[in-house]
N, C-alpha and C positions, 0 to 999 in steps of 0.2 A: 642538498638541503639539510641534511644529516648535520653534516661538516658545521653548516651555518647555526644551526639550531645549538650542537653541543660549543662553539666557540660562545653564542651568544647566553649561554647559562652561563660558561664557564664567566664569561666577562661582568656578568650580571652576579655572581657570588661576590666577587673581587671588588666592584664599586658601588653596589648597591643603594648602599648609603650615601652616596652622590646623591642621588634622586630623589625628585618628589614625590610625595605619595601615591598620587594619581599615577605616576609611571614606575613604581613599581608595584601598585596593582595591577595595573592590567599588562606589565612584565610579565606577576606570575601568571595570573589567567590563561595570556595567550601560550607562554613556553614552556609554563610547567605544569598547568591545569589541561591545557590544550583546548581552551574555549574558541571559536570561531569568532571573529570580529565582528560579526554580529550579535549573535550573545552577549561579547562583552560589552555593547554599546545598548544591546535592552536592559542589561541589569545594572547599567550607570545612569538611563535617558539622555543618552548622547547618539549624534550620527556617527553610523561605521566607517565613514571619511574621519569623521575627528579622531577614532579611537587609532586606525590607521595611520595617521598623521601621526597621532603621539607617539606610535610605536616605532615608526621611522626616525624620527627625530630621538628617542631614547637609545637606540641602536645607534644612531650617530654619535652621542655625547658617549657612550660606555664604551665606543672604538676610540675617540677621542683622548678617554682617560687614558685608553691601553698605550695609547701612541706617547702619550706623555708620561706616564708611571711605568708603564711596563711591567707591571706585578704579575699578571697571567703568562706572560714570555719567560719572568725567570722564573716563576714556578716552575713553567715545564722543563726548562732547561735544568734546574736541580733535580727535579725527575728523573729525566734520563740520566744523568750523575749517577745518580744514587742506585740505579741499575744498572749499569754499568761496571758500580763497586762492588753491590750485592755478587753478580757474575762472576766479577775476579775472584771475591772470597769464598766460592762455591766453587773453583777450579781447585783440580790435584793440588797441581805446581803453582803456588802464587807467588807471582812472581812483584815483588814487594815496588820493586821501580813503577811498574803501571797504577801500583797500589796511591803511592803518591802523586804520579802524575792526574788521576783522576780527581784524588782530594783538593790538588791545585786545582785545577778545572771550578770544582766549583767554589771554592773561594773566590776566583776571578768573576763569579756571576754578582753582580752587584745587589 
């Protein structure tokens, strides 16, 4: 649920602004206020079926986006690059070949 939770901020930083208002209020509420979907359907006057729904369906469109933009995947993937590089240049011996092979790396992330 962890896993779920931190993918779905992360993805919700990333497109945010895709969304309509309505769902990325109660975005925040639910994943980053950590309202109950009831709560957030008393302080809208809406049913916790409807807020529920919308929250499913927002979670659809922001995995959507990912699968099409891919912005959250090469984030991560420059991440680790970049730690990676950190690592080499923090070794004795740096050994300058790995130095570039990793630079490559991530040039190769689009």
């Amino acid at each position: 649920m962890l896993e779920k939770t931190t993918r779905l901020n992360m993805l919700y930083d990333f497109y945010h602004q895709l969304l309509t208002n309505k769902q990325m209020k109660y975005m925040e509420l639910y994943y980053r206020e950590d309202y109950s979907l009831a709560e957030i359907a008393n302080h809208n006057d809406v049913s916790r079926q409807a807020v529920h729904d919308t929250i499913k369906r927002t979670e659809q469109h922001l995995e959507m986006y990912e699968k099409k933009l891919r912005l959250y995947d090469k984030f991560s993937q420059r991440n680790e690059q970049l730690l990676a590089l950190e690592n080499a240049l923090q070794e004795e011996k740096i050994d300058k070949a790995r130095l570039l092979h990793i630079v490559e790396q991530i040039k190769k992330i689009e």
